[in-house]
C-alpha positions as CSV (number, residue, x, y, z in Angstrom):
1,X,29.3,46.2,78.0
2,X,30.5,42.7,78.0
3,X,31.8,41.1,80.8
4,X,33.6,38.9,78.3
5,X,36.3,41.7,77.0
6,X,38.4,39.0,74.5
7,X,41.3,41.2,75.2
8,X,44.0,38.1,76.1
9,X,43.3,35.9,73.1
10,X,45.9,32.9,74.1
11,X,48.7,32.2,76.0
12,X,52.0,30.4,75.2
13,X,54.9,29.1,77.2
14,X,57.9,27.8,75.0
15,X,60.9,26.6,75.8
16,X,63.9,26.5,73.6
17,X,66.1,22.8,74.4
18,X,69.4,20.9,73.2
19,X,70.5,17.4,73.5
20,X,74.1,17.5,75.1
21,X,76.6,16.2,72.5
22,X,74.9,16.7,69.4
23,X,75.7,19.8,67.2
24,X,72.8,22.5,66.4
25,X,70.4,21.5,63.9
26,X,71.8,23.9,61.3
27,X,75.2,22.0,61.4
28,X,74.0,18.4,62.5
29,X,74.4,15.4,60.2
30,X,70.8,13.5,58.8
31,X,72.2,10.7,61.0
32,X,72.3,12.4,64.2
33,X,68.9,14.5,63.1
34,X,67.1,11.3,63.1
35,X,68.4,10.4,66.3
36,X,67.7,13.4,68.4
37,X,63.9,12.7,66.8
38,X,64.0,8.8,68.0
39,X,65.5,10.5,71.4
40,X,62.4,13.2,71.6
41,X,59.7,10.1,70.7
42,X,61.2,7.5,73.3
43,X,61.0,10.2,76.1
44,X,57.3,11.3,75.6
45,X,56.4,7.4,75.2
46,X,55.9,7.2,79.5
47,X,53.8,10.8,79.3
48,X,49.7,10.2,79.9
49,X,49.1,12.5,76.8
50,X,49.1,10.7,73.6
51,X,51.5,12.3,70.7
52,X,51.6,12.2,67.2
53,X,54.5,12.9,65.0
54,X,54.5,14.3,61.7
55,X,57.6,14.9,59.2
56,X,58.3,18.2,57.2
57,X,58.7,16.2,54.8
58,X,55.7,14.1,54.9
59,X,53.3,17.2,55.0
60,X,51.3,18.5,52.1
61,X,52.0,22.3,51.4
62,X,48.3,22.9,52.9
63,X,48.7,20.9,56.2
64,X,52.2,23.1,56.5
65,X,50.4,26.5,56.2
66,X,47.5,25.4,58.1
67,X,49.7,24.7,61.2
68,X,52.0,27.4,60.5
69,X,48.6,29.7,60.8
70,X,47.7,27.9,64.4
71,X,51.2,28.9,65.3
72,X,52.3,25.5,65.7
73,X,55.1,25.2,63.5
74,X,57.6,28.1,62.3
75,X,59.0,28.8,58.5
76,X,62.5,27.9,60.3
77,X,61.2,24.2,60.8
78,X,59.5,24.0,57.2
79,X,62.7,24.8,55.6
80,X,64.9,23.1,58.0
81,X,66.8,19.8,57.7
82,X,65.7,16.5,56.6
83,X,64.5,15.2,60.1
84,X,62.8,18.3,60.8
85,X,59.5,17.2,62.4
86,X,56.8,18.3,64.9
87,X,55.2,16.2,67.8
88,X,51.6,16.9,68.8
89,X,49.4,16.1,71.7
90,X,45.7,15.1,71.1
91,X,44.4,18.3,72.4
92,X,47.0,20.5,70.3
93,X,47.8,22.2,73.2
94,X,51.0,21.0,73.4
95,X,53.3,20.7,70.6
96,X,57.3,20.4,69.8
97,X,59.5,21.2,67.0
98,X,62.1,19.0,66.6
99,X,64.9,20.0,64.5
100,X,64.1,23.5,64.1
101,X,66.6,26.4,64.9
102,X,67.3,24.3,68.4
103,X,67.1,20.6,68.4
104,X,63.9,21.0,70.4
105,X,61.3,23.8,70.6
106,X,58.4,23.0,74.0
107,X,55.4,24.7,73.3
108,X,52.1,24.9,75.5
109,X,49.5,27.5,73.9
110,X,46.2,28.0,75.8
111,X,43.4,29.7,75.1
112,X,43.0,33.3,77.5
113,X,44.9,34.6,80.1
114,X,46.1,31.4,81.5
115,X,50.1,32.0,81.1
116,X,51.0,29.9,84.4
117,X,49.0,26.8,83.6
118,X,50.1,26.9,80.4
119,X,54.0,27.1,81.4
120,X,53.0,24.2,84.1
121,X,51.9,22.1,81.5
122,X,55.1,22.7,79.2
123,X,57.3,22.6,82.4
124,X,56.2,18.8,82.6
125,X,57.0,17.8,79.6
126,X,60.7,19.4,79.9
127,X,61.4,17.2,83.3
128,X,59.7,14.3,81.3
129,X,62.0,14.7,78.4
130,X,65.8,15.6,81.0
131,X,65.0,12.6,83.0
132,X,64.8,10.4,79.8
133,X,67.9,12.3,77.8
134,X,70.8,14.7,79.2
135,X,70.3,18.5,77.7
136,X,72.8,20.9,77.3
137,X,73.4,23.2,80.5
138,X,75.8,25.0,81.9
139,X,76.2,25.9,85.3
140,X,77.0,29.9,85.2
141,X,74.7,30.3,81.9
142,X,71.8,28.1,82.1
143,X,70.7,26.1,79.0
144,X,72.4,26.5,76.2
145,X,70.8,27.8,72.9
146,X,71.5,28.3,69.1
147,X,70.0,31.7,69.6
148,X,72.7,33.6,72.2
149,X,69.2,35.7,73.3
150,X,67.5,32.1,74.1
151,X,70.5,31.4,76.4
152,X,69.9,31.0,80.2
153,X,66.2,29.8,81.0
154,X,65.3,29.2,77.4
155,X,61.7,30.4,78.2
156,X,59.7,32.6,75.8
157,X,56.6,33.3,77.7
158,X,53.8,35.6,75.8
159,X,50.2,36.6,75.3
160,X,48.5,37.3,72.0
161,X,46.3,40.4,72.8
162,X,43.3,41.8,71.1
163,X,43.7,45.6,71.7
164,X,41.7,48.0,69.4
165,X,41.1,50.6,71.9
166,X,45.0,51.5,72.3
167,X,45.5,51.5,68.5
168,X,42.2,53.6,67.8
169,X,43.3,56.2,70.3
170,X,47.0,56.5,69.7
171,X,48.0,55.1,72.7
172,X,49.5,52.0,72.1
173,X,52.8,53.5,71.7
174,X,53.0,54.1,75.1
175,X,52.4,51.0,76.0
176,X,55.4,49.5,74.1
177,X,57.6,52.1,75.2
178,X,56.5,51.0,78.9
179,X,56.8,47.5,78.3
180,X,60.4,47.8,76.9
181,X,61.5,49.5,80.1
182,X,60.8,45.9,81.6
183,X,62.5,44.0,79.0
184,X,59.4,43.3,77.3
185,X,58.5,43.4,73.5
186,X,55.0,44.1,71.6
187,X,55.4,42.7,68.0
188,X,52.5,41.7,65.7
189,X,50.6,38.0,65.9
190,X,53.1,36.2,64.4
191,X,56.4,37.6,66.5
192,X,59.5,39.2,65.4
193,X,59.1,41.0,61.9
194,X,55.1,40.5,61.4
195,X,53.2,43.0,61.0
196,X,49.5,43.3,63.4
197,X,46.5,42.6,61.6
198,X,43.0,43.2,63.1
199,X,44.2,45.1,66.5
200,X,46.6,41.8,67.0
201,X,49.6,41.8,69.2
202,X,52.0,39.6,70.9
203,X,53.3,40.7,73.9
204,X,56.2,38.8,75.4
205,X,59.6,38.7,77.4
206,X,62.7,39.7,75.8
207,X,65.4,38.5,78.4
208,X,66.0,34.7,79.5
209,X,69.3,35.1,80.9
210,X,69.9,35.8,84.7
211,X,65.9,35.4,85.6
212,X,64.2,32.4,86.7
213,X,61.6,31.0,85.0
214,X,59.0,32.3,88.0
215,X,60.3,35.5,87.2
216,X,59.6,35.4,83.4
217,X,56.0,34.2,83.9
218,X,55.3,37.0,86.5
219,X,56.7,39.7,84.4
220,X,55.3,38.6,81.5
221,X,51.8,38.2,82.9
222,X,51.8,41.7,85.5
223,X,52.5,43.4,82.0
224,X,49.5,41.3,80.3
225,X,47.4,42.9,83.0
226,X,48.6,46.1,82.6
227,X,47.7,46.2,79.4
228,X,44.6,44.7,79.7
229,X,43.3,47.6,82.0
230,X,44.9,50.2,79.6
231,X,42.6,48.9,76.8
232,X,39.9,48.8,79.0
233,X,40.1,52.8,79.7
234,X,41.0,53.4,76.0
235,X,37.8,51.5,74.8
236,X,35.7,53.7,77.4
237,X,37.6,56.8,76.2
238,X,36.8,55.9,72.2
239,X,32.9,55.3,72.8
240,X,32.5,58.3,75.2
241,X,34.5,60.8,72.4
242,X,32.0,59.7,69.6
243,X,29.4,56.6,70.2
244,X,27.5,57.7,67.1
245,X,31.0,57.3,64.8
246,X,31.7,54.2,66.4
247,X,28.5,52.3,66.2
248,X,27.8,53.1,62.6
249,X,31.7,51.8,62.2
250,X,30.7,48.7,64.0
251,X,27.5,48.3,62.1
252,X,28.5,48.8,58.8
253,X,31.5,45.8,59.3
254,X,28.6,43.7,60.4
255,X,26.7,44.3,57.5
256,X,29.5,43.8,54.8
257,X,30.6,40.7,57.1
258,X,26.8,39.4,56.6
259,X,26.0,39.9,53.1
260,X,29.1,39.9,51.3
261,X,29.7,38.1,48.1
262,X,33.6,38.1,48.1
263,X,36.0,38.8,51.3
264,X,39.4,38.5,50.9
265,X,41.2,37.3,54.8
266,X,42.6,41.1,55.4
267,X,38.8,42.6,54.9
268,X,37.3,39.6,56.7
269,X,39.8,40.1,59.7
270,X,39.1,43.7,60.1
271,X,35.4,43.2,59.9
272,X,35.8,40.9,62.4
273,X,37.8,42.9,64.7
274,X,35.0,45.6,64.5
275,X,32.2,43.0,65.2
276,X,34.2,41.9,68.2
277,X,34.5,45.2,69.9
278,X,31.1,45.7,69.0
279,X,29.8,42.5,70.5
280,X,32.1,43.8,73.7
281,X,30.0,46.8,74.0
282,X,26.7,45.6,73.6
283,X,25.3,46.8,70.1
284,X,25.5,43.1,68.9
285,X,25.0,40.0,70.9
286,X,26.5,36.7,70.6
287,X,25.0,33.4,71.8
288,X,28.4,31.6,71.7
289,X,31.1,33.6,72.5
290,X,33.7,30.5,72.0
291,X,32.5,29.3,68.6
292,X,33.0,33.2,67.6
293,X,36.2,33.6,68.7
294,X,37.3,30.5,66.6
295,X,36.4,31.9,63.4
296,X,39.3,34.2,63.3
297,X,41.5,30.8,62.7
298,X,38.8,28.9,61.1
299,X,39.0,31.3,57.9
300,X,42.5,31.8,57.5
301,X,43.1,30.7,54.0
302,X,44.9,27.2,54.8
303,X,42.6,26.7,57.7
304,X,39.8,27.1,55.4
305,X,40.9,24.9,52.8
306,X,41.7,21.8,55.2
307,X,38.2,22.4,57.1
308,X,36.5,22.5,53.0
309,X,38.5,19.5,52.1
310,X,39.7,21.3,49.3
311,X,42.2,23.5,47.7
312,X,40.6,26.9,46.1
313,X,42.6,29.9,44.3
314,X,42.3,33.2,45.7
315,X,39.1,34.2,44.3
316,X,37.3,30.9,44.8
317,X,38.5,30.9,48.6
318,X,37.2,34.8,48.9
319,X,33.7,33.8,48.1
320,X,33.6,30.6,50.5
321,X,35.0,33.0,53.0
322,X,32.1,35.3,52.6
323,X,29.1,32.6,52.5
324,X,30.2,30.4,55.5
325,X,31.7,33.1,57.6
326,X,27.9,35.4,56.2
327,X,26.4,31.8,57.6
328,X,28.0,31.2,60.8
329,X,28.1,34.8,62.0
330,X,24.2,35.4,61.9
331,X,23.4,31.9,63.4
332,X,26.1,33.3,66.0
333,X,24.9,36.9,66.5
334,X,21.8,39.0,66.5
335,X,22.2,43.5,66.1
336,X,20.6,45.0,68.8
């Protein structure tokens, strides 16, 4: 088996901020949504990472979606106010909503199981921002929040995990029931209300209030780990109970996801998923573990489009889908 399991896809650290004497973004005039932008700008001006803004309003319907997809921007901040905007650092690993639900949504998302680097990173750029500009805080409750469940450290921390071996064997229910007896949730890739496609979750903490930040992070990642070695027994369990079933399962999603004319993004992510947990057992190999792992993103419709350079209906993206991805997977990977 692999010693590269793929289980912890990314990690993210967010934190949810306000300006002190401004109103919520919901209830703020234009006037002061422009200045708590101009406030958010001046105050990453001294950082050593170079930012970029971009307006909602400035962005094609593509480049929305396609950030949306990364998990970079939220439908709240595309259909927010006028000064709604996002700032992005040169790596993308750090980005912040400005003018979303809360005047400022923090974000650091990393690739793995890095959950304390990535809050570190994050962290910095809060102190860079409260030296610059005085944030709404109150002594008993902590920072204050548009959200009353965002109230106190304002820190989501989570981990988007790849866990077919818990869903395959029914025991991913467990899991969630165990993680909510420590105030944690397990929601599908894309947080409250999404559903999980291709084995995807999102586990993450569901209390801010009356916990440190240290705390949050700790939790959050000692249940991560948990997890992680839960999926590791479940994916033993499923080969051991039928390897024949499972490798033909495997095999056949490799061979649709290499000579397919058409594949819609719901086939082509549970192909993939397959592939992956095939790759993790050792019936395929893969020569570049990284540049596999980014096709997941790269061919999510919008994605797609943006890396093409062009817009395509359903049925034209569905066969550029199937050609590259048919391409790139069998320069990538070899059946053993």
């Amino acid at each position: 088996m692999s010693a590269n399991n793929g289980i912890v896809i990314s990690s993210r650290a967010r934190l949810a901020r306000n300006y002190a004497g401004f109103r919520f973004p919901e209830r703020m005039s234009d006037e002061d949504g422009a200045k708590v932008l101009q406030k958010t700008e001046d105050a990453l001006r001294g950082s050593g990472e170079k930012f970029g803004t971009v307006r909602i309003s400035d962005m094609s319907e593509l480049q929305a979606e396609t950030l949306k997809e990364l998990h970079m921007i939220s439908d709240d901040l595309i259909n927010g106010n006028k000064n709604a905007a996002v700032i992005v650092g040169k790596s993308n690993e750090i980005c912040i909503m400005v003018n979303e639900e809360d005047h400022l949504r923090e974000q650091c998302i990393l690739k793995g199981n890095r959950l304390s680097q990535a809050y570190e990173k994050i962290s910095a750029i809060d102190d860079m921002i409260a030296t610059a500009a005085e944030i709404a805080f109150d002594k008993k409750l902590g920072y204050l929040t548009a959200c009353p469940t965002n109230v106190g450290t304002g820190l989501r921390a989570s981990a988007l995990m790849f866990l077919p071996g818990l869903s395959m064997t029914d025991s991913l229910s467990k899991c969630v029931s165990a993680a909510s007896r420590f105030d944690m949730a397990v929601r599908g890739e894309y947080g409250e209300g999404s559903r999980s496609e291709g084995y995807l979750f999102q586990i993450s903490n569901q209390k801010t209030l009356g916990v440190s930040e240290e705390e949050i992070i700790s939790s959050v990642a000692s249940t991560v780990e948990q997890i992680e070695q839960s999926e590791i027994v479940a994916r033993k369990a499923l080969l051991e109970s039928n390897e024949v079933m499972m490798r033909d399962g495997i095999m056949r999603a490799y061979g649709i996801l290499t000579n397919a004319y058409r594949l819609p993004y719901k086939e082509f992510e549970e192909k993939y998923a397959l592939v992956k947990l095939g790759i993790y057992y050792g019936f395929i190999e893969c020569g570049d573990n990284a540049a596999f792992e980014n096709m997941l993103d790269k061919y999510r419709p919008a994605n797609m489009m943006t890396h093409a350079g062009k817009i395509m209906n359903d049925g034209e993206r569905d066969i550029y889908r199937a050609a590259n991805a048919a391409a790139e997977l069998k320069n990538l990977t070899a059946a053993v």
